[in-house]
N, C-alpha and C positions, 0 to 999 in steps of 0.2 A: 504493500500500500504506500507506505513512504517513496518505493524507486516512482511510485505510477504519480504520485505527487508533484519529484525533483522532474519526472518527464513532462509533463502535461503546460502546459501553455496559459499560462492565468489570461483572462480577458484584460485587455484593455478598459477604459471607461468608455465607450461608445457601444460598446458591446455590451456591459453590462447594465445598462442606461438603457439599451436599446436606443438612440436617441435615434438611427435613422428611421427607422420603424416610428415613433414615436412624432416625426417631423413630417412624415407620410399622410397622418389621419387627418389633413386638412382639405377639406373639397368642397372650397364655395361653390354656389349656387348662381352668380353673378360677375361681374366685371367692376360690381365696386370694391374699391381696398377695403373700407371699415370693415367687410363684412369677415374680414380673417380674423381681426380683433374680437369680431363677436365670438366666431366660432372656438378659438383659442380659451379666452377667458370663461367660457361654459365647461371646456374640459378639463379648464382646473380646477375648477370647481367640483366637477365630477370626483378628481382625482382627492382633493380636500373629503368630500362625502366618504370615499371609499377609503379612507387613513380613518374617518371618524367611526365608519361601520366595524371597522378593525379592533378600535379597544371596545368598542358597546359588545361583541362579539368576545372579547378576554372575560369582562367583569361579567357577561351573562353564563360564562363556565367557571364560575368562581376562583377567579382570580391566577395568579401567573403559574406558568410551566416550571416546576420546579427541577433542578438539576441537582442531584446529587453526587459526587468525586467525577463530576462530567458527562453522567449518564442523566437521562433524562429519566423523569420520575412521575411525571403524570402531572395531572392536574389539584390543585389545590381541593378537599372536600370542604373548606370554608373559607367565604372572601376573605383577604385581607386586608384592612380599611386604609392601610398604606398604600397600597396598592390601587384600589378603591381610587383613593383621592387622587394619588397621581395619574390616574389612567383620563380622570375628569377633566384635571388640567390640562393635560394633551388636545382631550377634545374643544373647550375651550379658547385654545390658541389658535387651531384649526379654524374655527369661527370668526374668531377676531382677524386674523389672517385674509380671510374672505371679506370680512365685512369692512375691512380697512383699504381692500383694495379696490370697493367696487368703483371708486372713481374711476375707474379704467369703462365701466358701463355708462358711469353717467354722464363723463368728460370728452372721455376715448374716441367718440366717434361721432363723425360731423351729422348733426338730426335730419338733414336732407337725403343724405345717404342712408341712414338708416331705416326712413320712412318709406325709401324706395326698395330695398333690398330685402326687406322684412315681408312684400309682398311674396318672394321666390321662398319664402319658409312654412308659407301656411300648408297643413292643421298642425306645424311643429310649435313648441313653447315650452319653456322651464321649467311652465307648472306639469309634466309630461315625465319630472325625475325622481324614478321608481327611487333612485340610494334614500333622497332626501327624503321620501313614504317612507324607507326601510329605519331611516333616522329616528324618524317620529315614535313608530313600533318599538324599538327598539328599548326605548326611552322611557315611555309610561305606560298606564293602561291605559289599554281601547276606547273607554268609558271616556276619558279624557282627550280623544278626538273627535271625539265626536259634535255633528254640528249644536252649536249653546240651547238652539230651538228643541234639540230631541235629549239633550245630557241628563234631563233631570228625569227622565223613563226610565234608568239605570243605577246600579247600586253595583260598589266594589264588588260584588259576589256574583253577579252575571258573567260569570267566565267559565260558562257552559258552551257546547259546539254552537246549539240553539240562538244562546244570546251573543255570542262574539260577531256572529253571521247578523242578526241585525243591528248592531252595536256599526260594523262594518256599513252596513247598509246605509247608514244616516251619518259614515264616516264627513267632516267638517269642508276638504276641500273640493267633493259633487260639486257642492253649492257655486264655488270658484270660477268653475266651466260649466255653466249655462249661458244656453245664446241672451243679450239683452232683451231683447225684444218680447218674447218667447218663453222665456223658462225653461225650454227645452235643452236636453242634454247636447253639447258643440262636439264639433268632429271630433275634437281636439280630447275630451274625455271620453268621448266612444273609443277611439283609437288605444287608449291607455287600461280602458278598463278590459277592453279586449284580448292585453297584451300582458297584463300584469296581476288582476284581480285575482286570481286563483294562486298565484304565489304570495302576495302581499296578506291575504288572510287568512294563508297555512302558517305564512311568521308570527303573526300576529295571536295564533293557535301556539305555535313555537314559543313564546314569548312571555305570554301571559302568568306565568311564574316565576321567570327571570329577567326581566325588563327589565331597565336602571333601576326605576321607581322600588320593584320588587326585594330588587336586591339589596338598596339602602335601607329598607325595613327588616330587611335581615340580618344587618347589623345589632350589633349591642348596645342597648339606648344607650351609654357613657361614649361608643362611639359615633350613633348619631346627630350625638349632640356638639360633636370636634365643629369648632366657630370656623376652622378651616375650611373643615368638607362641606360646613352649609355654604359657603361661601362660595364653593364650587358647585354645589346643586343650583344657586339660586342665579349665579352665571348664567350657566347651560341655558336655564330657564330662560335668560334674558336673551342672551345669544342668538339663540333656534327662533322662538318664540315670539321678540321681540326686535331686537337691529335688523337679523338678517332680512326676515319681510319687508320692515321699513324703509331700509335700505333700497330693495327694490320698490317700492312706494314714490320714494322719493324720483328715480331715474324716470321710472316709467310719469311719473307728473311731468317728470321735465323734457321726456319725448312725445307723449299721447296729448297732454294737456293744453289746448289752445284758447284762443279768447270766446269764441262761438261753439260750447260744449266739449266731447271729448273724443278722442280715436279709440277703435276695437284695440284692445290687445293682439299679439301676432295670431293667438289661437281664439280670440274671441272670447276672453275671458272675461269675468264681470272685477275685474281688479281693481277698482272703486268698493266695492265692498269687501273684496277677500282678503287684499292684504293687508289693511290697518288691522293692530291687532286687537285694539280696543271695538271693534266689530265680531273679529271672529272667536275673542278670547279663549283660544286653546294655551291653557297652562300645566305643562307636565306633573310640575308637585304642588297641586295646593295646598296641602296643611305647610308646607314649608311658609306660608305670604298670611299677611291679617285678610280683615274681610274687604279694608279702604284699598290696600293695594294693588286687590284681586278688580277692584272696582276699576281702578283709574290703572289699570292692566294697557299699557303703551298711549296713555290718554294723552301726558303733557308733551311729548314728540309730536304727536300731528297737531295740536293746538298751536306747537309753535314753528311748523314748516314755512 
């Protein structure tokens, strides 16, 4: 094994980067520039989601791979709130990372160009990113994506086959992709639910006992109560929840929004209503919040856009 080692050929960093391969996945749709800026900054975002899918995926197997004299030893049979904590901080940064860069959306790209080029993308849209569904699952209970109109139908304990399925059914972002006019379901979520529905609420079946949520209650209330790790829960919270939609709240005001009404979203979504959060109030951990905060839940950011 050691001769096959001193023989073998370590990769380079382009190889192990893959970067040509990775430089390849760009295939506008048009002859405008911005429109490489869009598609670029989507995939890293992608690639943010699926780092954040990574540790939700460690803390939902209780915690890190442990090695013993080198050898690998399985998985932890109880989190470890160090681990715990640090795994949240990661995701965290992941977020902020994204949410600090999105000037590249709002700034990035001249509105003329993108008003025109956005046409060669329909029934595609954002709102169309299983990871970021996968995120949500991940994260809390079901019960708690559900749209604010149906949540109060439901109690902690409906994490039966029966009620997950309609828990699901009245999942918060439907509501997002309906045509304006109409009410009626847009291509844009037919397409999606077409594509993804039967994986997303076999996770969500997956999940339902180890979701972030799940698992900080299975901690030891002396660890629950670490000022640090609330302090990462209530991040997250803010993060997912709160910046990142508004963040795109904000871009999409400064590209759809004009003096005489507003423009469709690329898929025709109702993003006037879905993205403020103070509208759709999805919050992962509410006993972590008072009742005031839950109230005014991303209220004074759009007050003072």
């Amino acid at each position: 094994y050691l001769q096959g080692l001193l023989l073998s050929n370590y990769p380079p960093y382009w190889e192990y980067t893959m970067v040509d391969t990775l430089l390849s996945l760009q295939h506008p749709r048009t002859d405008f520039p911005d429109e490489l800026i869009f598609i670029i900054y989507h995939q890293i975002t992608e690639l943010y989601f699926r780092l954040t899918l990574h540790e939700l995926e460690q803390i939902a197997h209780n915690g890190k791979n442990i090695l013993e004299n080198g050898h690998d030893a399985g998985w932890n049979n109880t989190l470890d709130p160090v681990f715990f904590k640090d795994r949240l901080r990661r995701i965290n940064q992941y977020f902020e990372a994204l949410t600090k860069s999105f000037s590249i959306m709002e700034k990035g790209m001249e509105r003329k160009q993108f008003l025109k080029f956005r046409m060669a993308l329909l029934p595609a849209s954002g709102f169309q990113s299983a990871q970021y569904r996968k995120i949500e699952i991940c994260s809390t209970d079901l019960k708690n994506l559900v749209h604010k109109n149906y949540r109060n139908l439901y109690t902690d304990t409906d994490t039966d086959l029966s009620g997950l399925k309609k828990m699901y059914a009245h999942i918060y972002w439907k509501a997002g992709a309906t045509e304006l006019d109409t009410g009626n379901k847009t291509l844009t979520l037919k397409q999606f639910e077409a594509k993804y529905n039967s994986a997303l609420l076999q996770l969500a079946i997956s999940y339902k006992d180890k979701n972030l949520w799940r698992q900080y209650k299975s901690l030891s209330p002396k660890a629950q109560e670490d000022p640090e790790l609330l302090k990462q829960m209530k991040m997250l919270d803010c993060n997912v929840n709160i910046n990142w939609p508004l963040v795109h709240y904000k871009t999409a005001a400064a590209y759809l929004l004009r003096e005489k009404g507003e423009i469709d979203a690329t898929g025709g979504t109702n993003w006037q209503q879905y993205l403020p959060p103070r509208f759709m109030k999805r919050i992962f951990f509410p006993d972590l919040w008072t009742g005031q905060e839950m109230a005014e839940w991303g209220k004074t950011w759009v007050e003072t856009l």
